[in-house]
N, CA, C and O of each residue as an XYZ file, in Angstrom:
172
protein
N      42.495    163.876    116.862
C      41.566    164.266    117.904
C      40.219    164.589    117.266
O      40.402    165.346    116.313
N      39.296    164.375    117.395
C      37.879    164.185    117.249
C      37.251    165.581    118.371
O      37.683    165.820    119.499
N      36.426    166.142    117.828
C      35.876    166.894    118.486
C      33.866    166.595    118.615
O      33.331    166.423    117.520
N      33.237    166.567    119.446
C      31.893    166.248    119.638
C      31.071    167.247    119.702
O      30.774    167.840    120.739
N      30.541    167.556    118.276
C      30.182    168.554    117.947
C      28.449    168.560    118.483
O      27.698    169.303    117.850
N      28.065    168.018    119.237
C      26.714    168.102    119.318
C      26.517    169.363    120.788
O      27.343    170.146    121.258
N      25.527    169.179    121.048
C      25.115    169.860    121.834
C      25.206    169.676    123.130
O      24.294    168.939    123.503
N      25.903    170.018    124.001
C      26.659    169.472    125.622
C      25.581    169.907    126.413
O      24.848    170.864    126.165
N      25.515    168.993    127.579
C      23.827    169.183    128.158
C      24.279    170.544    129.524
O      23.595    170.634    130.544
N      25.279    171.303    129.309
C      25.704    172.511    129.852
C      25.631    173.704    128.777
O      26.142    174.785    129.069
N      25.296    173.605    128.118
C      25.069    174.966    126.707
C      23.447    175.119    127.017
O      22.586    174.335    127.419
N      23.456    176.430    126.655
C      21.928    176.792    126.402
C      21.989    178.003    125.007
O      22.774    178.469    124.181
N      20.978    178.062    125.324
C      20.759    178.680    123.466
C      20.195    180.118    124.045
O      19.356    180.129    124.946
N      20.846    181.638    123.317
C      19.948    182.650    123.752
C      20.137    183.770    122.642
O      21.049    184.491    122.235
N      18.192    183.433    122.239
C      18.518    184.133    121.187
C      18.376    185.583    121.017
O      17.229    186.026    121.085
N      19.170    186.253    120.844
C      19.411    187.787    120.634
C      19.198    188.005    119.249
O      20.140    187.489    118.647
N      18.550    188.429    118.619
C      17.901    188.977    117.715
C      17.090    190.781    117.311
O      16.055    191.197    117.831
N      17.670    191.291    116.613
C      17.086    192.564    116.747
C      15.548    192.306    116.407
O      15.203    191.224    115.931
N      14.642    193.317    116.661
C      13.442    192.736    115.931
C      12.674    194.605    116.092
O      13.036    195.607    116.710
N      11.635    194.326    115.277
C      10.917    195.571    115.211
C       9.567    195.387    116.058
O       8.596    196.143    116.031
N       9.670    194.592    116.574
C       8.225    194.138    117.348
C       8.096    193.324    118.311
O       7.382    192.326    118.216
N       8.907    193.694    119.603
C       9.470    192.808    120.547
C       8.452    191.955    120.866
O       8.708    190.756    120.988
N       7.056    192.473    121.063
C       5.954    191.236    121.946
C       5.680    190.123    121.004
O       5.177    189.131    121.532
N       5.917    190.061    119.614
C       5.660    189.273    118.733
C       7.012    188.493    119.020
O       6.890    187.287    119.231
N       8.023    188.927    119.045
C       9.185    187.960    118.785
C       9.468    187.004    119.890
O      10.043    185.916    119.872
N       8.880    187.733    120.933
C       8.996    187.314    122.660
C       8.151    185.541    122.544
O       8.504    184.412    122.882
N       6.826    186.166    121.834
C       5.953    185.329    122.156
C       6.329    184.161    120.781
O       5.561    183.214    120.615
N       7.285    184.297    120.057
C       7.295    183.310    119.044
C       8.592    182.070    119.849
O       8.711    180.859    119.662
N       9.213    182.805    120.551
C      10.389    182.157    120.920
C      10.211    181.602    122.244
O      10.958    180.819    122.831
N       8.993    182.173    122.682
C       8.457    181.244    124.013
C       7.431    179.991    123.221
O       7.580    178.838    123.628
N       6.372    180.262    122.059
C       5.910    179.245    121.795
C       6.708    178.047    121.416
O       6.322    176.880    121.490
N       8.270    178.620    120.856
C       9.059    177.424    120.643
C       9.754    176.441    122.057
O      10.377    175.380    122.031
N       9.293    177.405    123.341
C       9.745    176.421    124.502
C      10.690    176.893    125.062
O      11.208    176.329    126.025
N      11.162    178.157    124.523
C      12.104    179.217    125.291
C      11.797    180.143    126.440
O      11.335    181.200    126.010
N      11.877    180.117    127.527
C      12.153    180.678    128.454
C      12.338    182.378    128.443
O      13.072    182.865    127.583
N      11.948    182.877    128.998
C      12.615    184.328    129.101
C      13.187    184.544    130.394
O      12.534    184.445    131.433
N      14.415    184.842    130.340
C      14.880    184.941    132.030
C      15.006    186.787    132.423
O      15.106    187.184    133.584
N      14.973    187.785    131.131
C      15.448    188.895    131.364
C      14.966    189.804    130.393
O      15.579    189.728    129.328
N      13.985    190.705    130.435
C      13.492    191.202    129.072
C      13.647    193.131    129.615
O      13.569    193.614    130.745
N      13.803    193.585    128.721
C      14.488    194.678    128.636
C      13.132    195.655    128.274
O      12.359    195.193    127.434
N      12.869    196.742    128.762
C      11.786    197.409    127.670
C      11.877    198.149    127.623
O      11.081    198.659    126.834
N      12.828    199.115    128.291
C      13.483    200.364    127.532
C      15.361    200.494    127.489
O      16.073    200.159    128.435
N      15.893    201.074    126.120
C      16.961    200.914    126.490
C      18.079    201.929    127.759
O      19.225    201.556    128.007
């Protein structure tokens, strides 16, 4: 059995990352074409 390791056009990518400087990280991962659907700003 073979498994198809690529990327299924039903996956999405979300990156969770700690960071020390949320508006910088926000805005690096939107210049890459990422979306923000939910942003948090206090915990």
């Amino acid at each position: 059995m073979m498994l198809d390791e690529g990327v299924q056009p039903n996956e999405t990518t979300v990156p969770m990352l700690p960071c020390v400087a949320p508006e910088e990280t926000l805005a690096f991962w939107r210049a890459l074409g990422f979306a923000v659907t939910y942003e948090q700003t206090k915990p």
